[in-house]
Each structure stands twice: as structure tokens, then as C-alpha cells.
C-alpha positions in Angstrom: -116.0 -11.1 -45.2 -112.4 -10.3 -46.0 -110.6 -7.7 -47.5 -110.3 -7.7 -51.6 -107.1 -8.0 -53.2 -106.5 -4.9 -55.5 -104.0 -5.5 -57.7 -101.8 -2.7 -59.8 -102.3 -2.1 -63.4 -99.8 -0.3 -64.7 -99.3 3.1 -66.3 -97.1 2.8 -69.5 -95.2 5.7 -70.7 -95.3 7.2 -73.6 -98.0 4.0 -74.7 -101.6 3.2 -73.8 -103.3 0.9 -71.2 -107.2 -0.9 -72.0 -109.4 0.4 -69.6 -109.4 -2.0 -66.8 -113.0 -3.2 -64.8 -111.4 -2.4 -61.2 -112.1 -4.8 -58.1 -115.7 -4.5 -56.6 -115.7 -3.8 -52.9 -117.6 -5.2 -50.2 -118.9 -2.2 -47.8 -118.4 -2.4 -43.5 -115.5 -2.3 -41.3 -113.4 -5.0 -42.0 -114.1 -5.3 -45.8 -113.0 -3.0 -48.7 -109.8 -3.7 -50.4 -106.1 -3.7 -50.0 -102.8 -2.9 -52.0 -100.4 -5.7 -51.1 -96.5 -4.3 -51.8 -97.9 -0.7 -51.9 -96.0 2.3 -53.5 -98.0 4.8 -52.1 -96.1 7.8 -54.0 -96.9 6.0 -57.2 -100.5 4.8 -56.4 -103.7 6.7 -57.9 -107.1 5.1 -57.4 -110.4 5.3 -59.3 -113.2 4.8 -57.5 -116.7 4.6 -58.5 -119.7 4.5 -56.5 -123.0 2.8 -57.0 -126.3 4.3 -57.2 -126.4 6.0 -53.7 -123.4 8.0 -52.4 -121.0 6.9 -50.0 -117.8 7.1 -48.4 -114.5 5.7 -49.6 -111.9 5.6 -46.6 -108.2 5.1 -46.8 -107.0 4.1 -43.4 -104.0 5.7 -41.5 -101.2 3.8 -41.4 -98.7 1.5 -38.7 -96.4 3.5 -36.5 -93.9 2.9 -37.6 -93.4 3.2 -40.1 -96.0 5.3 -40.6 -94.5 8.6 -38.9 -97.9 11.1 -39.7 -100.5 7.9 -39.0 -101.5 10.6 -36.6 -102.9 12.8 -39.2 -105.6 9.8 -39.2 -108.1 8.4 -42.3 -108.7 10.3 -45.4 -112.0 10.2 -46.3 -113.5 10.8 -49.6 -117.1 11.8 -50.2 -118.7 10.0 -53.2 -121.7 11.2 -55.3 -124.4 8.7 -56.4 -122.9 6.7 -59.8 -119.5 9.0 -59.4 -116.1 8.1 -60.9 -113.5 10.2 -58.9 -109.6 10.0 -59.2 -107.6 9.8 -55.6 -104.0 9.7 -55.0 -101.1 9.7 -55.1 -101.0 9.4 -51.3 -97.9 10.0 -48.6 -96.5 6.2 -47.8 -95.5 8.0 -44.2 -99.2 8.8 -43.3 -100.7 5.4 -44.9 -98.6 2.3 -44.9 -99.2 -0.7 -43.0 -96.8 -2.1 -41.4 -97.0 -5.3 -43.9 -96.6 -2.9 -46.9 -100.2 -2.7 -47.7 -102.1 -0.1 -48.2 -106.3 -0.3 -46.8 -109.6 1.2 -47.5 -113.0 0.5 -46.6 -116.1 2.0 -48.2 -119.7 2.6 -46.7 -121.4 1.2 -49.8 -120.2 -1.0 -52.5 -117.7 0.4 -54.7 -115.2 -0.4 -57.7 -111.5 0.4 -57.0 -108.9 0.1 -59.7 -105.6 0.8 -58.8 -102.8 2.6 -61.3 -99.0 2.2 -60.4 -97.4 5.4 -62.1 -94.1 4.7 -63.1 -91.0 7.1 -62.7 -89.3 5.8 -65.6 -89.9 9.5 -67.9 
């Protein structure tokens, strides 16, 4: 399988956004989801795991330009049918070099991505 395009809904100030479903992930090396045109800074993720826990991994990044890829992975243990809030991560440990950021998940997962804007 491929990676899943996640796409950005974004945050609107001083307004409201509907709840969005997120993406569903596929789980294995290789699969998960990516942010294509990431703004790491501004990115907060909400992932929700299924019935059994799991991991939810967002890969290091290129170097470059990803100056602290070193750091490697973060890795975020999930709780059976937990929703947990993620981000905003450092573009210099985690963007690719395309502009994307990656994740991959041990079991299937939902990830909806929020773009917070810097406009208040």
C-alpha cells in the first residue's frame, strides 16, 4: 500500500471549524500518512486509535534540511479507542526533503490534521 494523503483543515480565528472525520490510516512500514506542503510550526494532529493500542510514529526528517533529523522518530503511545492531540512539531527535526511531513502507525488509526494560523 501507499502512504495516505492528509490534507490541512484549517483553524479559523476568532470563528469556528465542523468537526472534521480525519483520514483513516493503513498500519506497517511504508503506509500511514503524509502532509504534503507541511508547516510543521503550525501543524497539530489528532489521532485516534482503534480498539487495541498502538503506536503513532512521526518520522525524522531529510538532512538537510532537517538539521536535528538526528534526534530520530517521535513516537507516541496510544491507548485502546484514545483521541490524543500532537504537535506542533520542529520543521528542523521533521521535514522531508519534498516538504512533507510522514507518519506511520502500528495499527489502524484516524489522523486529522489542523493548520494553526498566525494571523491573531
Amino acid at each position: 500500500m501507499a502512504r495516505a494523503a492528509v490534507v490541512y483543515n484549517n483553524l479559523v480565528p476568532n470563528g469556528s471549524l465542523a468537526d472534521p472525520a480525519g483520514t483513516a490510516l493503513t498500519a506497517g512500514a511504508g503506509n500511514g500518512g503524509q502532509i504534503s506542503g507541511a508547516e510543521p510550526e503550525k501543524t497539530v494532529l489528532r489521532v485516534v486509535c482503534g480498539a487495541t493500542g498502538g503506536n503513532f510514529t512521526l518520522l525524522q526528517g531529510d538532512y538537510p534540511p532537517a538539521l536535528a533529523s538526528g534526534q530520530g522518530d517521535y513516537v507516541e503511545a496510544l491507548s485502546s479507542n484514545a483521541s490524543e492531540w500532537l504537535g506542533p512539531f520542529e520543521s528542523g527535526r521533521f521535514i522531508q526533503s519534498d516538504g512533507t511531513l510522514i507518519f506511520e502507525t502500528s495499527q489502524s488509526m484516524t489522523v486529522t490534521a489542523f493548520l494553526v494560523p498566525r494571523s491573531t
